[in-house]
C-alpha positions, -999 to +999 in steps of 0.1 A: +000+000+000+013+036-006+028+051+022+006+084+025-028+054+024-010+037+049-005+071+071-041+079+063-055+049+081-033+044+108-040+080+120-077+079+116-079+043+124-061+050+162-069+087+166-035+094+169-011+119+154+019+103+173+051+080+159+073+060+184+106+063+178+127+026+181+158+042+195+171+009+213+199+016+242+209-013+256+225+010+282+191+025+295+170-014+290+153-021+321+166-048+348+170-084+336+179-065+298+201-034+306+233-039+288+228-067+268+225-058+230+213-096+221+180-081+234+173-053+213+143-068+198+127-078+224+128-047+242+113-034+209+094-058+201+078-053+237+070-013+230+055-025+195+027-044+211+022-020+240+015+010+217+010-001+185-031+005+188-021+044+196+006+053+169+001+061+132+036+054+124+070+036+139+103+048+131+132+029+140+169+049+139+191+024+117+222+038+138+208+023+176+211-015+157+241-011+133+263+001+162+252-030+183+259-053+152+221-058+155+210-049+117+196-088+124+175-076+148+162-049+131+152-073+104+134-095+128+118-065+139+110-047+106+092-085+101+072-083+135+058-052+133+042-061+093+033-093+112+012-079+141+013-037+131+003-045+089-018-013+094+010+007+110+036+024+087+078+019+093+096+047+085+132+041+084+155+070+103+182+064+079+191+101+068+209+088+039+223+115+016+247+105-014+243+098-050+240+074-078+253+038-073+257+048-040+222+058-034+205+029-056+222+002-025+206+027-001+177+022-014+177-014-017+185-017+020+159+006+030+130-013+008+140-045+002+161-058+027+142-038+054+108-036+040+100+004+055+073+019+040+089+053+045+131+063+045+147+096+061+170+114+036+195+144+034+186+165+004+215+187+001+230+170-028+197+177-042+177+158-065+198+133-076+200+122-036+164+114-040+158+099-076+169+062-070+141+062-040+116+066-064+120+036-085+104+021-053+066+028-060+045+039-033+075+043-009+079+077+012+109+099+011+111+124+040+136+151+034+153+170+060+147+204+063+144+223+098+158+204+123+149+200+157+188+202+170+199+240+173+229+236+154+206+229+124+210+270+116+240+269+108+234+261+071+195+254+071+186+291+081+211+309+059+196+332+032+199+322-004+202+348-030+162+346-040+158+357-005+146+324+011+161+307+037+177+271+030+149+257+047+120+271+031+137+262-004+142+229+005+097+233+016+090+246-018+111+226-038+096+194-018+061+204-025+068+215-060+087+197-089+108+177-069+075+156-057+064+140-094+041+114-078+031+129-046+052+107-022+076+133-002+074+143+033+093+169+055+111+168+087+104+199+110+116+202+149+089+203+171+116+230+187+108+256+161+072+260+159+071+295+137+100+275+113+072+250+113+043+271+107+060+285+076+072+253+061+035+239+066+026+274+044+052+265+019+040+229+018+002+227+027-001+188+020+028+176+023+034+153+052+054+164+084+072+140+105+079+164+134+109+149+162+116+170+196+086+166+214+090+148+248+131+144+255+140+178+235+110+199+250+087+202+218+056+213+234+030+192+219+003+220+216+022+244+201+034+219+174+000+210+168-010+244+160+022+252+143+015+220+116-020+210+118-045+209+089-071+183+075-052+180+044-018+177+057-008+148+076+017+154+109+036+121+124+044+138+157+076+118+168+087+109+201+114+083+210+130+085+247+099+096+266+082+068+255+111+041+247+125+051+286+094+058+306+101+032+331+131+009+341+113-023+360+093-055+347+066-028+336+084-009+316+064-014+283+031-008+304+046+024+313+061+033+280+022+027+267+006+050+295+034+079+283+024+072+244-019+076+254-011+104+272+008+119+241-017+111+219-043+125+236-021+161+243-016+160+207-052+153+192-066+180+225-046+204+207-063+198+173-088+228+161-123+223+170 
Protein backbone atom coordinates (compact mmCIF):
# COMPACT_ATOMS: atom_id res chain seq x y z
CA UNK A 1 0.00 0.00 0.00
CA UNK A 2 1.32 3.58 -0.60
CA UNK A 3 2.77 5.12 2.16
CA UNK A 4 0.56 8.37 2.46
CA UNK A 5 -2.79 5.39 2.42
CA UNK A 6 -0.97 3.67 4.92
CA UNK A 7 -0.46 7.07 7.05
CA UNK A 8 -4.08 7.90 6.34
CA UNK A 9 -5.52 4.88 8.10
CA UNK A 10 -3.34 4.38 10.83
CA UNK A 11 -3.96 7.97 12.02
CA UNK A 12 -7.68 7.94 11.58
CA UNK A 13 -7.89 4.30 12.37
CA UNK A 14 -6.13 4.96 16.16
CA UNK A 15 -6.93 8.67 16.58
CA UNK A 16 -3.50 9.39 16.85
CA UNK A 17 -1.06 11.86 15.38
CA UNK A 18 1.92 10.27 17.30
CA UNK A 19 5.12 7.99 15.92
CA UNK A 20 7.28 6.02 18.38
CA UNK A 21 10.60 6.27 17.80
CA UNK A 22 12.72 2.58 18.08
CA UNK A 23 15.83 4.16 19.52
CA UNK A 24 17.15 0.85 21.28
CA UNK A 25 19.94 1.56 24.21
CA UNK A 26 20.90 -1.33 25.60
CA UNK A 27 22.46 0.96 28.18
CA UNK A 28 19.13 2.49 29.51
CA UNK A 29 17.03 -1.41 28.99
CA UNK A 30 15.30 -2.05 32.10
CA UNK A 31 16.57 -4.77 34.75
CA UNK A 32 16.96 -8.39 33.62
CA UNK A 33 17.92 -6.53 29.85
CA UNK A 34 20.08 -3.40 30.56
CA UNK A 35 23.33 -3.86 28.78
CA UNK A 36 22.80 -6.66 26.77
CA UNK A 37 22.52 -5.77 23.01
CA UNK A 38 21.32 -9.57 22.14
CA UNK A 39 17.95 -8.09 23.39
CA UNK A 40 17.29 -5.25 21.25
CA UNK A 41 14.33 -6.82 19.84
CA UNK A 42 12.72 -7.80 22.40
CA UNK A 43 12.83 -4.68 24.17
CA UNK A 44 11.27 -3.40 20.86
CA UNK A 45 9.37 -5.84 20.11
CA UNK A 46 7.77 -5.29 23.67
CA UNK A 47 6.99 -1.26 23.02
CA UNK A 48 5.45 -2.47 19.50
CA UNK A 49 2.71 -4.36 21.15
CA UNK A 50 2.18 -2.02 24.02
CA UNK A 51 1.53 1.00 21.73
CA UNK A 52 0.96 -0.15 18.47
CA UNK A 53 -3.06 0.49 18.78
CA UNK A 54 -2.09 4.39 19.62
CA UNK A 55 0.56 5.30 16.89
CA UNK A 56 0.09 6.12 13.16
CA UNK A 57 3.61 5.42 12.36
CA UNK A 58 7.00 3.55 13.95
CA UNK A 59 10.29 4.84 13.08
CA UNK A 60 13.17 2.92 14.03
CA UNK A 61 16.89 4.86 13.85
CA UNK A 62 19.07 2.43 11.71
CA UNK A 63 22.17 3.80 13.76
CA UNK A 64 20.81 2.29 17.55
CA UNK A 65 21.08 -1.46 15.70
CA UNK A 66 24.09 -1.05 13.26
CA UNK A 67 26.25 0.14 16.25
CA UNK A 68 25.16 -3.00 18.29
CA UNK A 69 25.89 -5.25 15.16
CA UNK A 70 22.12 -5.82 15.53
CA UNK A 71 21.03 -4.91 11.66
CA UNK A 72 19.57 -8.83 12.36
CA UNK A 73 17.46 -7.58 14.79
CA UNK A 74 16.18 -4.94 13.07
CA UNK A 75 15.19 -7.25 10.36
CA UNK A 76 13.37 -9.52 12.79
CA UNK A 77 11.79 -6.51 13.89
CA UNK A 78 11.00 -4.70 10.64
CA UNK A 79 9.21 -8.55 10.09
CA UNK A 80 7.15 -8.32 13.51
CA UNK A 81 5.84 -5.17 13.31
CA UNK A 82 4.18 -6.13 9.27
CA UNK A 83 3.30 -9.33 11.16
CA UNK A 84 1.19 -7.91 14.09
CA UNK A 85 1.31 -3.70 13.08
CA UNK A 86 0.27 -4.50 8.86
CA UNK A 87 -1.78 -1.28 9.36
CA UNK A 88 0.97 0.71 11.03
CA UNK A 89 3.59 2.38 8.69
CA UNK A 90 7.79 1.88 9.33
CA UNK A 91 9.58 4.71 8.48
CA UNK A 92 13.17 4.07 8.41
CA UNK A 93 15.48 7.03 10.31
CA UNK A 94 18.16 6.42 7.88
CA UNK A 95 19.13 10.12 6.77
CA UNK A 96 20.92 8.84 3.92
CA UNK A 97 22.31 11.49 1.58
CA UNK A 98 24.75 10.47 -1.39
CA UNK A 99 24.27 9.82 -5.05
CA UNK A 100 24.01 7.39 -7.76
CA UNK A 101 25.26 3.83 -7.31
CA UNK A 102 25.71 4.79 -3.96
CA UNK A 103 22.17 5.78 -3.42
CA UNK A 104 20.49 2.94 -5.58
CA UNK A 105 22.20 0.23 -2.52
CA UNK A 106 20.61 2.66 -0.10
CA UNK A 107 17.67 2.23 -1.42
CA UNK A 108 17.67 -1.43 -1.72
CA UNK A 109 18.46 -1.67 1.99
CA UNK A 110 15.86 0.59 3.04
CA UNK A 111 13.03 -1.26 0.78
CA UNK A 112 13.98 -4.54 0.17
CA UNK A 113 16.07 -5.80 2.69
CA UNK A 114 14.19 -3.77 5.35
CA UNK A 115 10.82 -3.59 4.03
CA UNK A 116 10.02 0.38 5.46
CA UNK A 117 7.27 1.86 4.02
CA UNK A 118 8.93 5.26 4.53
CA UNK A 119 13.06 6.35 4.51
CA UNK A 120 14.71 9.61 6.08
CA UNK A 121 16.97 11.36 3.60
CA UNK A 122 19.53 14.43 3.45
CA UNK A 123 18.59 16.54 0.45
CA UNK A 124 21.53 18.67 0.12
CA UNK A 125 23.02 16.99 -2.79
CA UNK A 126 19.71 17.67 -4.23
CA UNK A 127 17.65 15.79 -6.54
CA UNK A 128 19.76 13.28 -7.57
CA UNK A 129 19.98 12.21 -3.60
CA UNK A 130 16.45 11.43 -4.01
CA UNK A 131 15.78 9.91 -7.59
CA UNK A 132 16.94 6.19 -6.98
CA UNK A 133 14.13 6.22 -4.03
CA UNK A 134 11.57 6.58 -6.44
CA UNK A 135 12.01 3.55 -8.53
CA UNK A 136 10.45 2.09 -5.28
CA UNK A 137 6.63 2.81 -6.04
CA UNK A 138 4.53 3.93 -3.29
CA UNK A 139 7.54 4.27 -0.90
CA UNK A 140 7.92 7.74 1.21
CA UNK A 141 10.88 9.90 1.10
CA UNK A 142 11.09 12.36 3.97
CA UNK A 143 13.62 15.08 3.43
CA UNK A 144 15.29 17.04 6.00
CA UNK A 145 14.73 20.38 6.32
CA UNK A 146 14.36 22.28 9.79
CA UNK A 147 15.79 20.43 12.26
CA UNK A 148 14.91 20.04 15.75
CA UNK A 149 18.80 20.18 17.01
CA UNK A 150 19.92 24.00 17.30
CA UNK A 151 22.89 23.57 15.38
CA UNK A 152 20.63 22.89 12.44
CA UNK A 153 21.04 26.98 11.63
CA UNK A 154 24.04 26.91 10.81
CA UNK A 155 23.36 26.08 7.10
CA UNK A 156 19.46 25.45 7.15
CA UNK A 157 18.57 29.14 8.10
CA UNK A 158 21.07 30.93 5.87
CA UNK A 159 19.62 33.21 3.24
CA UNK A 160 19.88 32.25 -0.43
CA UNK A 161 20.17 34.85 -3.01
CA UNK A 162 16.22 34.59 -4.03
CA UNK A 163 15.83 35.67 -0.49
CA UNK A 164 14.64 32.44 1.05
CA UNK A 165 16.08 30.71 3.70
CA UNK A 166 17.71 27.08 2.98
CA UNK A 167 14.90 25.66 4.67
CA UNK A 168 12.03 27.15 3.11
CA UNK A 169 13.70 26.16 -0.39
CA UNK A 170 14.18 22.92 0.50
CA UNK A 171 9.65 23.28 1.63
CA UNK A 172 9.02 24.57 -1.82
CA UNK A 173 11.10 22.61 -3.81
CA UNK A 174 9.57 19.41 -1.83
CA UNK A 175 6.08 20.43 -2.47
CA UNK A 176 6.76 21.51 -6.03
CA UNK A 177 8.75 19.72 -8.92
CA UNK A 178 10.78 17.67 -6.87
CA UNK A 179 7.53 15.58 -5.73
CA UNK A 180 6.38 14.05 -9.38
CA UNK A 181 4.12 11.39 -7.83
CA UNK A 182 3.11 12.87 -4.59
CA UNK A 183 5.23 10.66 -2.25
CA UNK A 184 7.56 13.33 -0.22
CA UNK A 185 7.37 14.28 3.30
CA UNK A 186 9.27 16.90 5.47
CA UNK A 187 11.11 16.81 8.68
CA UNK A 188 10.40 19.87 10.99
CA UNK A 189 11.58 20.24 14.88
CA UNK A 190 8.86 20.32 17.10
CA UNK A 191 11.61 22.96 18.69
CA UNK A 192 10.81 25.59 16.14
CA UNK A 193 7.16 26.01 15.94
CA UNK A 194 7.11 29.53 13.72
CA UNK A 195 10.02 27.50 11.28
CA UNK A 196 7.17 25.00 11.31
CA UNK A 197 4.26 27.11 10.67
CA UNK A 198 6.02 28.55 7.55
CA UNK A 199 7.16 25.28 6.09
CA UNK A 200 3.49 23.95 6.55
CA UNK A 201 2.65 27.36 4.42
CA UNK A 202 5.17 26.52 1.86
CA UNK A 203 4.01 22.85 1.81
CA UNK A 204 0.21 22.75 2.73
CA UNK A 205 -0.06 18.84 1.98
CA UNK A 206 2.82 17.63 2.27
CA UNK A 207 3.43 15.28 5.20
CA UNK A 208 5.35 16.42 8.37
CA UNK A 209 7.24 13.97 10.49
CA UNK A 210 7.93 16.41 13.41
CA UNK A 211 10.93 14.91 16.16
CA UNK A 212 11.63 17.04 19.56
CA UNK A 213 8.58 16.60 21.36
CA UNK A 214 9.00 14.77 24.76
CA UNK A 215 13.15 14.39 25.51
CA UNK A 216 14.04 17.82 23.50
CA UNK A 217 10.96 19.93 24.95
CA UNK A 218 8.71 20.19 21.79
CA UNK A 219 5.57 21.32 23.37
CA UNK A 220 2.97 19.17 21.94
CA UNK A 221 0.26 22.03 21.63
CA UNK A 222 2.23 24.39 20.15
CA UNK A 223 3.44 21.92 17.43
CA UNK A 224 -0.01 20.97 16.78
CA UNK A 225 -0.98 24.40 15.99
CA UNK A 226 2.15 25.17 14.30
CA UNK A 227 1.50 21.97 11.59
CA UNK A 228 -2.04 20.96 11.80
CA UNK A 229 -4.52 20.87 8.91
CA UNK A 230 -7.12 18.28 7.51
CA UNK A 231 -5.18 17.96 4.37
CA UNK A 232 -1.77 17.72 5.67
CA UNK A 233 -0.79 14.75 7.62
CA UNK A 234 1.70 15.37 10.86
CA UNK A 235 3.61 12.13 12.43
CA UNK A 236 4.42 13.83 15.66
CA UNK A 237 7.59 11.82 16.85
CA UNK A 238 8.66 10.94 20.11
CA UNK A 239 11.43 8.33 21.03
CA UNK A 240 13.02 8.51 24.68
CA UNK A 241 9.86 9.64 26.64
CA UNK A 242 8.15 6.78 25.50
CA UNK A 243 11.11 4.15 24.74
CA UNK A 244 12.46 5.10 28.61
CA UNK A 245 9.36 5.77 30.61
CA UNK A 246 10.10 3.20 33.15
CA UNK A 247 13.11 0.95 34.10
CA UNK A 248 11.28 -2.31 35.99
CA UNK A 249 9.29 -5.49 34.67
CA UNK A 250 6.61 -2.76 33.61
CA UNK A 251 8.41 -0.92 31.59
CA UNK A 252 6.39 -1.41 28.26
CA UNK A 253 3.13 -0.80 30.37
CA UNK A 254 4.58 2.44 31.29
CA UNK A 255 6.05 3.28 27.97
CA UNK A 256 2.17 2.67 26.74
CA UNK A 257 0.65 5.02 29.53
CA UNK A 258 3.36 7.85 28.25
CA UNK A 259 2.41 7.17 24.37
CA UNK A 260 -1.85 7.56 25.35
CA UNK A 261 -1.08 10.41 27.22
CA UNK A 262 0.76 11.92 24.11
CA UNK A 263 -1.66 11.08 21.93
CA UNK A 264 -4.33 12.49 23.61
CA UNK A 265 -2.10 16.14 24.31
CA UNK A 266 -1.62 16.03 20.72
CA UNK A 267 -5.19 15.28 19.24
CA UNK A 268 -6.57 17.97 22.50
CA UNK A 269 -4.63 20.43 20.73
CA UNK A 270 -6.34 19.76 17.31
CA UNK A 271 -8.77 22.76 16.05
CA UNK A 272 -12.26 22.29 16.96
Amino acid sequence: MHFNALLSQAGHGHQSLLCVGLDPDPARFPAGMKGDSRRIFDFCARIVDATKDLVNAFKPQIAYFAAHRAEDQLEQLMAYMKRVAPGVPVILDAKRGDIGSTAEQYAREAFERYQADAVTLSPYMGFDSIEPYLKYEGKGLILLCRTSNPGGSDLQFETLANGDRLFEQVARLAAGRWNRDGRLGLVVGATFPAELARVRELAPTLPLLIPGVGAQGGDAAATVKAAWRPDGPIIVNSSRAVLYAGDGEDFAQRARQVALATRDALNAARPA
